[in-house]
Structures are given as C-alpha cells and as structure tokens.
Residue, then its C-alpha position, 0 to 999 in steps of 0.5 A: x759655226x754652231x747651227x741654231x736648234x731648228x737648224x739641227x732637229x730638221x735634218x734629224x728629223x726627216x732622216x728619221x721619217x724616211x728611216x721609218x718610211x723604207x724600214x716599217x714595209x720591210x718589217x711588215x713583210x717579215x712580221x707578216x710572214x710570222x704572223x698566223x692568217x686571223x692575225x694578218x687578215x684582222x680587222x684590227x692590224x696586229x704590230x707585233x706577232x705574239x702567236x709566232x707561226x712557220x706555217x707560212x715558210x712550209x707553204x713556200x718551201x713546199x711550193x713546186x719547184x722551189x729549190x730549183x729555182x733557188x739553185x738557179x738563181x744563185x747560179x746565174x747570178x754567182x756566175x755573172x757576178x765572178x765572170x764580170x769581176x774578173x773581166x772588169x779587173x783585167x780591163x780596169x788595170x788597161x784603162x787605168x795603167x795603159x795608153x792606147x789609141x780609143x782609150x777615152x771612147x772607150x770609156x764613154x762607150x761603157x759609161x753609156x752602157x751602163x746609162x742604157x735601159x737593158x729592158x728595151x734590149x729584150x726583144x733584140x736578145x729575145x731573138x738572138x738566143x731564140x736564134x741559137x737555139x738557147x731558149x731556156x737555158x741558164x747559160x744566156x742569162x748567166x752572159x747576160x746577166x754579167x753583161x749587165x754589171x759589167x760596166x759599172x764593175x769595170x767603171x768603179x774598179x777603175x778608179x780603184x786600179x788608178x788609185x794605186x801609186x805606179x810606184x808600188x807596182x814598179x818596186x815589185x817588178x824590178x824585185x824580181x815579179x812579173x807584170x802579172x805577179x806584181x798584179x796579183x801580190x800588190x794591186x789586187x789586194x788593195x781592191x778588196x773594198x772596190x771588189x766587195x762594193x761592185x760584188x754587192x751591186x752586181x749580186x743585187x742586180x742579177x738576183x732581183x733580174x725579172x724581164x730576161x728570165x720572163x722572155x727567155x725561160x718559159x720552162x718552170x725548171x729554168x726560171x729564177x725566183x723572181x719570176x716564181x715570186x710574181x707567180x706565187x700569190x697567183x698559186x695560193x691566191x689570197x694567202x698573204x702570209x705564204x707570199x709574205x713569207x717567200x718575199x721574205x726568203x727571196x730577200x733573206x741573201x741580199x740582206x745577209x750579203x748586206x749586213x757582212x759587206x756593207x762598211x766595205x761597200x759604202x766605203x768602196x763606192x765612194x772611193x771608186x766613184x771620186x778616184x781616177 
C-alpha cells in the first residue's frame, strides 16, 4: 500500500533531525580543534574554519606523558579484545554445538552478566587487586577489561556458531579433519562478521573505560587516555582548542576502526542477535 505524502516526509524528516542532532558536536569538536583561539572564543561563532590551524594537536601531542598513554590504552585494550575473542570462541562452539548438564543456567548467568553495572563492582575489584599487590599495573585492567566484553562476545558469537549447519562441520571430519581442524577450516571463517561486529564493541568499550583505570591507577605512566582526557582542560585550563583538539585524537581509532568494520558490523549484529 503506498503511504500518503505526510506519511513519507515525517520519517525522513526526524531521521534527519536526529542525524544533524548526533553529528553537528562531532563536527564542532573536530572544527574546533582546527580552528585558531580568537575564532573558538568570538563572540560570533565561526562554522567553518578558514584560518586552518595545528597548534592545538602540538599542545596535546606535547602534553606530558601523552604517548605513553596512548600506548597503554591500545594496550589493554587490544589485549582484552583478542583474549575475549578467543575464549568467547571456544565457549560459543560448546554452548551452540555441545549438551551438558547447566547449559541453560549458564547462559543465563552471562546473560546477567552482561545486564550488571560493572561501575558498582569497582570498590570489590578495588580491593582484590590492592590485595594482590597489583595497583598500578595494565595486567588488571587488561583481565578486567576483557571480563567486561566477555559476555556479549560469547553471547552473540554463539548465535553465529549455532547458525553454521552441523552438517558442513561433519563432512570436513568424515574427509579426514579433526574436531578442532574441522573448527578451524569451516566454521571459523564463516564468523568473520559476528568476529568483526564483537571486535568493534569490544574495542569501543575498553578504549572509552574510565572508572577502573580512576581507582586502579593512580600513576600517570599507567593510565589511559580517558582519565588524561578528563584531566586535560584541568592542565591548560580554558584553552578550548587543545582539549578540542585531544578529544578529537582520542576519538580518531574509533572512527577509523568504524569506518573499515561497520557494513560487516551491523550486519554481524543483527544476524548474532536473531540466530541461535
């Protein structure tokens, strides 16, 4: 049945206000960072910079202990996302190929997992790794950081395992494979998109972790850049530029892991979120 006219302009016209309504600060910040400090601090607000300007990265790139903290972030969060994936596999082929005795409970207990607010958790954590003498250190955030992707990596790759017919996995092994060679030659390559789609959230929720790192790391060599970020404007006080400008290198990974993964990424989503 072909909608009326009203029927076809108001979907495209609030998809277009909220289109302008996430994008238009994204392009401020990034405009901002380019923008020289009488054009940011004018009374009359400056849309499109003319007088292009790089002074503002030098002031974050300069900022003390910078790379460092760049270095640890991809760090930990590399690491979390790789550890996570691999134990995410290895559980999701059992909870989608195996029959064991707390199979369902199990489910639910990740599925609660993945509901619970890590940020009350922090003090209990706080404590464990003061425990172990640990503070300041990468190695909990990276085990922490992976704990918390964990459940929906395993969640979502299951519905992808669940979704590969038995059938391909059986023909590889009466040709001669192994469980595992079977695994590895059929299965796994068709979980590329349910592999890139829980890569993406996992980086995206390990780069932009900020609680953990504030109560485990007091040490500025072993902090991460969203905890530098929050501190930045504290450092160069009202210089809107420079903290425009480290906002907009903070966010520059995630917008290029982003623009390279996301077909793949929606994509993966949906079919692990409706499969299984």
């Amino acid at each position: 049945m072909k909608r009326s006219l009203p029927g076809r302009i108001w979907p495209n016209a609030t998809a277009v206000v909220l289109v302008i309504g996430f994008v238009f600060p994204v392009y401020w910040m990034f405009a901002t960072a380019f923008k020289p400090t009488p054009d940011i601090v004018s009374e009359d607000p400056v849309w499109f910079p003319v007088d292009i300007t790089f002074e503002h990265f030098k002031t974050a790139v300069d900022a003390d202990n910078f790379w460092t903290l760049v270095g640890n972030s991809l760090t930990v969060t590399v690491l979390a996302v790789v550890f996570s994936l691999v134990l995410a596999l290895a559980g999701a082929f059992a909870l989608a190929r195996m029959r064991f005795k707390g199979r369902r409970g199990f489910i639910v207990g990740f599925m609660v997992a993945q509901m619970a607010p890590w940020e009350v958790m922090v003090i209990a954590i706080y404590f464990i790794v003061r425990d172990a003498d640990m503070l300041n250190s990468l190695i909990p955030l990276t085990l922490f950081y992976m704990v918390m992707v964990l459940p929906f990596t395993l969640l979502t790759l299951r519905g992808f395992v669940a979704a590969v017919p038995k059938e391909l996995e059986e023909s590889a092994m009466v040709d001669g494979c192994t469980r595992r060679q079977a695994f590895v030659k059929v299965i796994l390559p068709l979980l590329a998109p349910g592999l890139m789609s829980t890569s993406l959230f996992g980086f995206i929720t390990a780069w932009n972790e900020f609680p953990m790192v504030l109560i485990l790391n007091k040490d500025a060599e072993y902090q991460t850049l969203p905890l530098w970020l929050s501190q930045f404007q504290t450092q160069f006080g009202d210089d809107w530029g420079a903290t425009m400008a480290a906002s907009t290198l903070f966010a520059i990974p995630i917008l290029v892991l982003f623009v390279f993964l996301q077909r793949r990424a929606v994509s993966g989503l949906a079919d692990g979120a409706v499969k299984g």
